[in-house]
C-alpha positions as CSV (number, residue, x, y, z in Angstrom):
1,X,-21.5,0.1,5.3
2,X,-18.5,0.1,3.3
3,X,-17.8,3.4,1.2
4,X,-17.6,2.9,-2.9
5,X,-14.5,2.8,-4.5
6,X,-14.4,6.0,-5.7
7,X,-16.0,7.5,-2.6
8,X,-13.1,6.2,-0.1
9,X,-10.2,7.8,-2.7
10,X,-11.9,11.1,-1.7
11,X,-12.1,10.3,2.2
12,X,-8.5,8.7,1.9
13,X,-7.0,11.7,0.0
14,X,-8.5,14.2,1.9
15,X,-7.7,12.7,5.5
16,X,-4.2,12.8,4.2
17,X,-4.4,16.2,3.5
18,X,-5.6,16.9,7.5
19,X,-2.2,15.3,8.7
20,X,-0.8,18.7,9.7
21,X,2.1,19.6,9.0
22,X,5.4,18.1,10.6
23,X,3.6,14.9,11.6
24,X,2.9,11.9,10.2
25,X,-0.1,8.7,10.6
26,X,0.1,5.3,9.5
27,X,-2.0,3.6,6.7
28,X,-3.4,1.5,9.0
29,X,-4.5,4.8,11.6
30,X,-5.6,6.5,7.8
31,X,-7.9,3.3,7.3
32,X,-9.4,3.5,10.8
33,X,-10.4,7.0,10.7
34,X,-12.1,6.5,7.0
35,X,-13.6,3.5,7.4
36,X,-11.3,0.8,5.1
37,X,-8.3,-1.2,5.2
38,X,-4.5,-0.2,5.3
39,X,-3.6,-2.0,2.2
40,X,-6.3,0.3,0.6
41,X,-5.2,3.1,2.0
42,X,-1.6,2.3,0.3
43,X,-3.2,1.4,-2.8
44,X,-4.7,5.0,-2.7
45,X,-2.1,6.8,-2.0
46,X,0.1,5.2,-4.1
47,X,-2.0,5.7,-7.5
48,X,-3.8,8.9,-6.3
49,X,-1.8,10.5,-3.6
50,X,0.5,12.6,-5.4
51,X,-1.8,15.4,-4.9
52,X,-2.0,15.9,-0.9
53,X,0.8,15.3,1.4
54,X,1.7,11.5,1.2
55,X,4.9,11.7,2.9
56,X,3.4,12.1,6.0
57,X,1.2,8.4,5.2
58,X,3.7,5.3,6.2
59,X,3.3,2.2,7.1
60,X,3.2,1.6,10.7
61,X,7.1,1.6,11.3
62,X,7.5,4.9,9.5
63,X,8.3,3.1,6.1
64,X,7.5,4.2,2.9
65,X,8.5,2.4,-0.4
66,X,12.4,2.7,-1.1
67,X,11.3,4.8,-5.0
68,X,9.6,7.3,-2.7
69,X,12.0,7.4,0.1
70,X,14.7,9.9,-1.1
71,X,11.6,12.6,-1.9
72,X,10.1,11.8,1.6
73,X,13.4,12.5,2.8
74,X,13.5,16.2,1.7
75,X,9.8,17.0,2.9
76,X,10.7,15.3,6.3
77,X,13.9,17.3,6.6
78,X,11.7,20.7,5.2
79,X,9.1,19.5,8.3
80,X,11.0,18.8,10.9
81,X,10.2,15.0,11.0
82,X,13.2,12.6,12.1
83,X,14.8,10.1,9.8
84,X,15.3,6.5,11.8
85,X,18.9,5.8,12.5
86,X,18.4,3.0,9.5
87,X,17.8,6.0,7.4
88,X,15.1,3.5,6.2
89,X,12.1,5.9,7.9
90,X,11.0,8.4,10.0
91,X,10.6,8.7,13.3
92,X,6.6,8.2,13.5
93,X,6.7,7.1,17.1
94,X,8.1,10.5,17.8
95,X,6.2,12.1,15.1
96,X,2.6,11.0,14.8
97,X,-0.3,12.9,14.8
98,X,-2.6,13.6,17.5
99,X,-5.5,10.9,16.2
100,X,-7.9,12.5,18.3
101,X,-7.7,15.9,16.9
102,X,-7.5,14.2,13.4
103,X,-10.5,12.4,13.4
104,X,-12.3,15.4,14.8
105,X,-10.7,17.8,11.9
106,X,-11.9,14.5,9.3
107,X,-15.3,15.1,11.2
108,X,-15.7,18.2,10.3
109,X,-14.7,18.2,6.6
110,X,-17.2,15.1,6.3
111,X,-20.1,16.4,7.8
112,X,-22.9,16.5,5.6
113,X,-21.9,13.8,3.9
């Protein structure tokens, strides 16, 4: 069953805030865990995600819109993330988060639910 509108925000938003800290997941690994598509998950974040941690959401190449990028840029530097050599992303091969542990940490915030 597909989640409501409203109801996958919440998941999305708050599986972005589970990302811990010097890592980073893809939209598409964001929309696997929750349940949805990656273009949702970017529609999400960008119109809701200035709350929780979005730098640390990219598209799968490490990419995140070039309005956004120079921001990103200081929280990646503040983290400890890698910048690509394009300076166009960071280094989310190097960077990502462990999935497992992440959809066991999205477990346990949604159980109940």
């Amino acid at each position: 069953m597909t989640p409501a509108p409203s109801e996958t925000v919440e998941r999305v938003l708050l599986a972005a805030e589970l990302v811990p800290l010097g890592q980073v997941v893809s939209y598409g690994d964001l929309a696997g865990l929750v349940g949805t598509s990656a273009r949702r998950v970017g529609t999400v974040m960008s119109r809701y995600g200035s709350g929780v941690p979005w730098w640390r959401v990219t598209s799968a190449a490490g990419q995140l819109p070039l309005d956004i990028l120079g921001r990103a840029k200081e929280h990646w530097a503040d983290e400890g993330i890698g910048v690509t050599a394009s300076g166009r992303g960071c280094r989310i091969g190097c960077h990502r988060a462990d999935l497992v542990a992440l959809a066991d940490a999205y477990a346990r915030e949604t159980a109940g639910d």
